[in-house]
N, C-alpha and C positions, 0 to 999 in steps of 0.2 A: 645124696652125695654130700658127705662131710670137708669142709675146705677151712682152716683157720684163719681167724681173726682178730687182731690186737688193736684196740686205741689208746693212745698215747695224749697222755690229758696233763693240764699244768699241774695236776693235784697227785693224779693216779694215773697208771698204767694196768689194762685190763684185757685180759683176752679169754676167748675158750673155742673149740672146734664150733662151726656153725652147720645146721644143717641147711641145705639152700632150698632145697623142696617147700620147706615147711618157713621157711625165713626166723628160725627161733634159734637159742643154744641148741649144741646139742649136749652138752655138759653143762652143769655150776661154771660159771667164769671162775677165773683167777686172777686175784690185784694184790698191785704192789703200789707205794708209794713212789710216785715221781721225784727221784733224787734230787736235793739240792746241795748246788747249782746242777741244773740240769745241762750237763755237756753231752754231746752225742755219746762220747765212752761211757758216761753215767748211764743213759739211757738204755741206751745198747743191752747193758747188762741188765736193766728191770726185761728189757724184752726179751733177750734171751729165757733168763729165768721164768715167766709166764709161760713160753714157750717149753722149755722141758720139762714143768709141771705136766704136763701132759703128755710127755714122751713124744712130740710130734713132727713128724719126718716128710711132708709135705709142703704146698705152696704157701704161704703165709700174706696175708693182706695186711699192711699196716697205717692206721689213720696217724696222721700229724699234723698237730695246731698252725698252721699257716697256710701260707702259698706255697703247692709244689708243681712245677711242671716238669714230664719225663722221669719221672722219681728223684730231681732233685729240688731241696729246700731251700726257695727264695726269701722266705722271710719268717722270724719268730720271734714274736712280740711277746708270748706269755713263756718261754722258755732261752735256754741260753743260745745268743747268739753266736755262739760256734756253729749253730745249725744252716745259720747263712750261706747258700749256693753250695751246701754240703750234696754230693751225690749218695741221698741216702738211703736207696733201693738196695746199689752194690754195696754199700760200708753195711747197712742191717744184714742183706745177705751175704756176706764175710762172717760178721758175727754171731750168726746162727748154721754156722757149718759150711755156708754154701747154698741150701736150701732158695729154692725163687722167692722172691720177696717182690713185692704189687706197692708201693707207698702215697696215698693220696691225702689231699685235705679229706679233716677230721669232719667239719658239715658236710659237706661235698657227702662221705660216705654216709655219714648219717641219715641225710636226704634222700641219697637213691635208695636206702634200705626202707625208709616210708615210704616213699612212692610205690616201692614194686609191694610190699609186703604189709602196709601201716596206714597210716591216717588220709596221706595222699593217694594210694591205690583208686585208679580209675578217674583222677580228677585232672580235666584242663584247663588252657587257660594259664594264668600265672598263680604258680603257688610258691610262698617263701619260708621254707623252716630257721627258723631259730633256737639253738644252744644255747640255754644262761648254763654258763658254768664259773670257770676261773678268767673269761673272758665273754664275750659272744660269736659263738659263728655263724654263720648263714649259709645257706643253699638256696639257690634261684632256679626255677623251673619255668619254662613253656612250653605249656600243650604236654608234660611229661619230660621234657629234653632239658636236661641238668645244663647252667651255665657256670662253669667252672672259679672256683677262686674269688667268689663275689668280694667276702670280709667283709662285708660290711658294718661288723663289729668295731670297726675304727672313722664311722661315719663322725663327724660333727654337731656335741647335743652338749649344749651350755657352753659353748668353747673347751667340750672335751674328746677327747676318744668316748665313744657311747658307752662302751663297756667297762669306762673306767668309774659310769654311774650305775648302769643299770644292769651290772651283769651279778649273776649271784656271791658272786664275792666280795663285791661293792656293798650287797645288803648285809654280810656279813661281817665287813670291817667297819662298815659304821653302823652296826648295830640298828638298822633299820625296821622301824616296825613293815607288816605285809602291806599295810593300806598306805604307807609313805613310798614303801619301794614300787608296789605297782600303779602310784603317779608317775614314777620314772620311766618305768615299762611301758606305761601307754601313752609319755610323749616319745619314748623310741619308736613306736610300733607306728602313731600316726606320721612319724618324718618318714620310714619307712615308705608306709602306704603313699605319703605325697609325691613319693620318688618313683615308684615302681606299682600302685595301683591294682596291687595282687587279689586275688580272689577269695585266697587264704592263707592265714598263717597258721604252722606247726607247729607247738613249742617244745623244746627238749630239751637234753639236758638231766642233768640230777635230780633239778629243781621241780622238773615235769611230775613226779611223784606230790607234789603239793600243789596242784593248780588248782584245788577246789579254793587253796587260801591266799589267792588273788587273781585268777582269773575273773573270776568275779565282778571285781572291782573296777577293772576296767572296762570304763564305757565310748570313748572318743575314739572308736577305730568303726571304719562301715566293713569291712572286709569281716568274714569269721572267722574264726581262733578254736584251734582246737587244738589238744596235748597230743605229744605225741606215742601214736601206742606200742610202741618199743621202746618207750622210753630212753634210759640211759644204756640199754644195749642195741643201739640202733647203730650206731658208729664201728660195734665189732662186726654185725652182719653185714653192712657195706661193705668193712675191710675184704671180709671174706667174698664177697661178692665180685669184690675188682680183684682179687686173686685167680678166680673162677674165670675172668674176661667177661662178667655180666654186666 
């Protein structure tokens, strides 16, 4: 059963049909840049556009960077706040024809799509995935059972938002060597662990593609770490996933 997919990221917007058997694409994805200023009408249009790259006339699941409950968007920290308490299951499904539209946090689906299908598969207890991306996201689990909306991406680390250090575009705007930026990561990951005392961490994201160059490096965490194996398409198969009602 093939059901679509889209994540809506600060940087790019990305989607492609998913198949749910296999938890994989079932096509090459499709991205676009996340317009700036990203307004809902901005957006709208990269999703749409992903969307008829592919000719696709069915339910659509779509990840977004914040807090959403009921398919509306409480809060958008890395995108434009016109998205605030936008109802944007109906406004996305308006502008994809009508089409059912599923709209959840961006971790959130990322997490459930490792758990059922990736690194988390079969593991309880507390497990936390983390997104370094254009911000960080998180997903909180126990014993399996997703706790919704954590963000923890906006925890407090040096008196800042976390991710305004340690998320991958932090290492990229100040030009961070790997072995500086994953001191930053592994005093996120141990405030983390003080808080919440997880079993294991996930990591993903873009970034997840490079964890041989500094996972490593980090040693002050007792929980284990490991990348996650969907990588940066882990956020589209969730979408598709909460489209599906899995």
């Amino acid at each position: 059963m093939n059901v679509f997919g889209v994540d809506i990221g600060g940087s790019g917007i990305k989607g492609a049909p998913v198949d749910l058997e296999r938890g994989d694409l079932a096509a090459e994805r499709h991205k676009v840049l996340t317009p700036q200023p990203s307004t809902p009408d901005a957006v709208a249009d990269g999703v749409a556009e992903v969307v008829a790259h592919f000719g696709w006339t069915g339910p659509v699941g779509i990840t977004f960077p914040g807090v959403v409950t009921g398919g509306i968007t409480r809060t958008a920290a890395n995108v434009d706040k016109g998205w605030v308490d936008k109802d944007a299951a109906r406004f996305l499904g308006d502008r994809l024809g009508g089409l059912p539209v599923t709209v959840l946090n961006d971790a959130d689906a990322a997490g459930v799509a490792e758990m059922t299908f990736g690194a988390g598969r079969d593991r309880k207890g507390t497990v936390v995935l983390l997104t370094f991306g254009t911000g960080i996201g998180s997903a909180v689990f126990i014993d399996g059972r997703l706790v919704p909306n954590t963000e923890l991406g906006h925890l407090e680390l040096k008196g800042y938002d976390a991710e305004k250090r340690a998320s991958s575009k932090a290492k990229e705007d100040e030009d961070l060597s790997w072995a500086h930026w994953a001191r930053r990561v592994e005093k996120y990951l141990a405030h983390v662990e003080m808080l919440f005392s997880p079993e294991l961490f996930v990591i993903g994201g873009g970034v997840s593609r490079k964890a041989d160059k500094f996972l490593p490096l980090i040693e002050g965490v007792r929980a284990e770490i490991v990348t996650a194996e969907l990588q940066n398409n882990a956020g589209i198969v969730g979408a598709a996933m909460a489209a599906a009602g899995r």
